[in-house]
N, C-alpha and C positions, 0 to 999 in steps of 0.2 A: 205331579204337583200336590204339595201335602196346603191345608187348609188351618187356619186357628181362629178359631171363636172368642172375641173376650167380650161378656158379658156385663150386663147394665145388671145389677143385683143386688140391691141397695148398697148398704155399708161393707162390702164382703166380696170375696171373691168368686168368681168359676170363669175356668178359661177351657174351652175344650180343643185337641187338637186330632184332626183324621189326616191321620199318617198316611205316605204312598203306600204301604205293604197294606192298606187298610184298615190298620188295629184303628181303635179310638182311646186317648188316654184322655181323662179332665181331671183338671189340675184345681181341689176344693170345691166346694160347692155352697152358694149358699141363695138363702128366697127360695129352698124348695119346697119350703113347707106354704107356700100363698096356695092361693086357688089360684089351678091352673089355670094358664092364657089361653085361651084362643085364638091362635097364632093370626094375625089380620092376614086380608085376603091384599090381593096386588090390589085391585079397585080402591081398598081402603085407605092404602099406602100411597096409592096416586094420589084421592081425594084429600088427604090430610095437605099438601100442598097448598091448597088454597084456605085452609084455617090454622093458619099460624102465626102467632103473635110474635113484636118486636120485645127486644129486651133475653132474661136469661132463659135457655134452652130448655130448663128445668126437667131435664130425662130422666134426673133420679125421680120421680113422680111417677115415672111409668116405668117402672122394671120390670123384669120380665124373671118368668119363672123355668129353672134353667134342665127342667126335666120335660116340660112340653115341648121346650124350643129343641131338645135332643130328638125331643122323636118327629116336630116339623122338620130338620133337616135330615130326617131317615136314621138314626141309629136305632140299632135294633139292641147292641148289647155293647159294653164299653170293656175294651182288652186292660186298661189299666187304671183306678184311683191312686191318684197320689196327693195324698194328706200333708199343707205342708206345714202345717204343727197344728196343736192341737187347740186352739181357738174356736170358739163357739160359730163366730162370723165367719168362717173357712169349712163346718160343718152343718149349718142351716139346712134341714135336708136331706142327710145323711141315710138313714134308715127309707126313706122312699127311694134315693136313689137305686142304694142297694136293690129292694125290692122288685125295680122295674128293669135294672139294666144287669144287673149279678156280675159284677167286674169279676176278672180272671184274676187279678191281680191287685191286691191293696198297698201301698208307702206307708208307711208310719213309722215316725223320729220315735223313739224309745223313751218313753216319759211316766211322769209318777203323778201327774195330776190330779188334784181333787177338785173340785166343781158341787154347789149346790145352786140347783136353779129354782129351786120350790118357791121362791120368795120374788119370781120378775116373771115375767110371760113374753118378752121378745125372742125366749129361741125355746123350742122343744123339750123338757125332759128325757123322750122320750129317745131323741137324738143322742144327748152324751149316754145314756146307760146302752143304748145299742153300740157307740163307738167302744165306753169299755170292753164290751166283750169282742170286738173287732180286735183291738190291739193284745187283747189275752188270748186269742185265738192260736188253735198250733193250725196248719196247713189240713186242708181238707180238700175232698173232691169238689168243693162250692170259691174256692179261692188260697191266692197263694198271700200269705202276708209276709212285706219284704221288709226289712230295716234298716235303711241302706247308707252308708257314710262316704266324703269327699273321695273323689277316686276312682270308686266302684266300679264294676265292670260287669257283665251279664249278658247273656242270650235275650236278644230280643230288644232289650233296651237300649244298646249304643254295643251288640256283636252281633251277628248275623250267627246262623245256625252250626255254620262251618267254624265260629269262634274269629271270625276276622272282624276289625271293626266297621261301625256302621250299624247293621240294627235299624232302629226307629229314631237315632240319634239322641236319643237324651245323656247326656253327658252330667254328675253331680261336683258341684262344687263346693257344696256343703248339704250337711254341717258335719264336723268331725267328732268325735267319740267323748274330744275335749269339750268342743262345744256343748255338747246335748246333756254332758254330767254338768255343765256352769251351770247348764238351765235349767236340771231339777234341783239343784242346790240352790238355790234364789227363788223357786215358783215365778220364774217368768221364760217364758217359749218362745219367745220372739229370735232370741240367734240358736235355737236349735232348730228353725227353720229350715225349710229343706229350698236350695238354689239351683236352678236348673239349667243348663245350656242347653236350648235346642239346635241340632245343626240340622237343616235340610234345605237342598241345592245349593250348598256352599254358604248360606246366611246362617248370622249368627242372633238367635233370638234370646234373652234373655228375663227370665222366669223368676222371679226373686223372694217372692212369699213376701214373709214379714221381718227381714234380715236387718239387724242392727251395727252397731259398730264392733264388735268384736268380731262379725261375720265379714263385715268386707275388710276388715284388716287381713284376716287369713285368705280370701280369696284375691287379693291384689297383691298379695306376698304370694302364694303357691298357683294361683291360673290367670297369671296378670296377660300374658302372649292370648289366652282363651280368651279375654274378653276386652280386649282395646279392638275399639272400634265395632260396637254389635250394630246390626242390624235395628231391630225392634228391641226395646225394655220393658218391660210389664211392672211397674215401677215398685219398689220395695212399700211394704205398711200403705198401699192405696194410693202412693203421693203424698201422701201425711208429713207434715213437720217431723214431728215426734223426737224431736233434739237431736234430729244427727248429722252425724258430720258428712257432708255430699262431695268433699273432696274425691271418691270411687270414681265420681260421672268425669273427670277430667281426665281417666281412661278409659271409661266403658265410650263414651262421645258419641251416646248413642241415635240413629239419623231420626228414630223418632221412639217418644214412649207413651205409652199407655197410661193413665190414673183411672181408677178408682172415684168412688165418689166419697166425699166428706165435704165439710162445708168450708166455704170458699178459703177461710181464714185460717185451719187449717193445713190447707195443702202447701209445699213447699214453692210453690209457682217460680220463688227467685232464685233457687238454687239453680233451677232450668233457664230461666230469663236472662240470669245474670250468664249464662255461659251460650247464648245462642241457640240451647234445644227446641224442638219443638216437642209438644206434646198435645197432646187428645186426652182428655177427660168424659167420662162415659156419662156425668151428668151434660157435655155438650151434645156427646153423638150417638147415644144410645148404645146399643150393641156394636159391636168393632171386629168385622170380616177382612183377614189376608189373607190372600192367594199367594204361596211362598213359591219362587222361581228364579233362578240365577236372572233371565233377563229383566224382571219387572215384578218386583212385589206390589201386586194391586190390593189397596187399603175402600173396603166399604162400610158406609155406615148407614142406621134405620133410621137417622131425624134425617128429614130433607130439608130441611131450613139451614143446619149446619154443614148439608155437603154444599147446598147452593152457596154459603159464604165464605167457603173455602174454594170452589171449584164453581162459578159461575157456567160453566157449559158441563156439569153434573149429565147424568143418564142414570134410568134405575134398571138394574139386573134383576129380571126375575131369576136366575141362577140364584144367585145370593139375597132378595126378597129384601135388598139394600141398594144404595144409593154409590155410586162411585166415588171417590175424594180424590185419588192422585196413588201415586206410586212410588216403591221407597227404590 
């Protein structure tokens, strides 16, 4: 049974996944730079039960910092970073992660960005000048940097050793070669995004970065059979509006999707409403635990207030230091 993490981490992303072969890949990072959590104890988790207010859920208040919560649930070292563009909210963090977990392996879309942060303090300087030299990096005994386009194919990642498929499943759908030149040619990264299919025990998860409309035209032209009907979505830009066109979801139909947080007016809520989805927002349920399994994808969350109004006969799993909600 492989596991995914999607993280409460203010405006931004981190999802981390522990593969059955055991690697761990996470996918972005960001809130790494707070002061650490100190991961609450079961007691704490119990007691918050009884002080919880009616009204919104408000968990973007309490995010969590996604390098402590790595090493609360035991990772020792992460087999893969994958970057999926170059966005500051997608790298928050960056240089500690490196630091503490020294991935085997780094993703990066191939880009020409320039960035001055000397003039704002919401994210690190010291982050993008350690990513520049990440992405100019050649291959060393410290990591492999990979740059990788729709297609792809590889050891470890969706081939197994012998070169048959399988791997850890990661499957890319994007962006293509086309893409990723539109997006240094404009200064905007959002469709040289990197998309991701995860398959494992036959579910289909779906990883989307910050993918725009020129990205799911090519991926509902060239992997429309890959992704009608996924499993889970990790929804494009946070669930954000952000002008695009959500025709995609009326093949992805996916049984449930994940958002991000941004404020309420924002998020695209009718694209999903209007078509029957359901989805989870990480400002209702905190951090967002699936147990991935042909028979029963079990979904838990850390606010107990929203497993109880979802699942009235809730239980909390110290396995997962979260709350049950139901099964996809």
């Amino acid at each position: 049974m492989s596991r995914l993490h999607f993280l409460n981490v203010l405006e931004g992303d981190c999802t981390i996944i522990q593969h059955n072969s055991s690697h761990v890949s996470v996918v972005d990072v960001c809130n790494g730079n707070s002061e650490e959590d100190i991961i609450k104890s079961k007691a704490e988790i119990l007691a918050e039960k009884y002080l919880i207010e009616a009204g919104n859920y408000n968990q973007k208040e309490n995010p969590v910092n996604p390098i402590s919560y790595m090493s609360s649930i035991g990772v020792k070292s992460i087999f893969r970073f994958i970057l999926t563009h170059p966005d500051m909210d997608h790298m928050d963090g960056i240089a500690k992660l490196f630091d503490r977990f020294k991935p085997r392996n780094f993703w990066n879309v191939r880009n020409s960005k320039q960035l001055d942060l000397s003039k704002q303090n919401r994210y690190s300087p010291d982050d993008w000048e350690f990513y520049k030299q990440l992405r100019e990096a050649k291959d060393s005994d410290t990591f492999t940097r990979l740059e990788l386009y729709s297609g792809s194919t590889g050891k470890y990642f969706n081939r197994t050793e012998e070169g048959n498929s399988g791997g850890d499943g990661i499957y890319i759908l994007s962006p293509t070669k086309e893409l990723v030149s539109a997006a240094n040619d404009i200064d905007d990264y959002n469709d040289c995004s990197y998309v991701l299919l995860y398959i494992s025990s036959n579910r289909k998860i779906l990883l989307a970065g910050d993918s725009h409309d020129e990205t799911w035209e090519h991926i509902i032209e060239t992997h429309e059979a890959d992704v009608t009907n996924v499993d889970l979505l990790i929804a494009p830009h946070h669930g954000r509006d952000s002008d695009m066109d959500f025709s995609f979801l009326d093949t992805l139909n996916p049984k449930v999707t994940l958002f991000g947080n941004a404020k309420s007016k924002h998020l695209a809520y009718s694209s999903w409403n209007n078509r029957g989805l359901f989805h989870i927002t990480n400002n209702q349920a905190g951090n967002v635990i699936v147990d991935i399994n042909e028979q029963e994808c079990s979904l838990y969350v850390t606010n107990y207030k929203y497993a109880k109004d979802t699942n009235d006969q809730t239980t909390y799993s110290d396995e997962h230091n979260a709350y049950y909600v139901g099964y996809i």
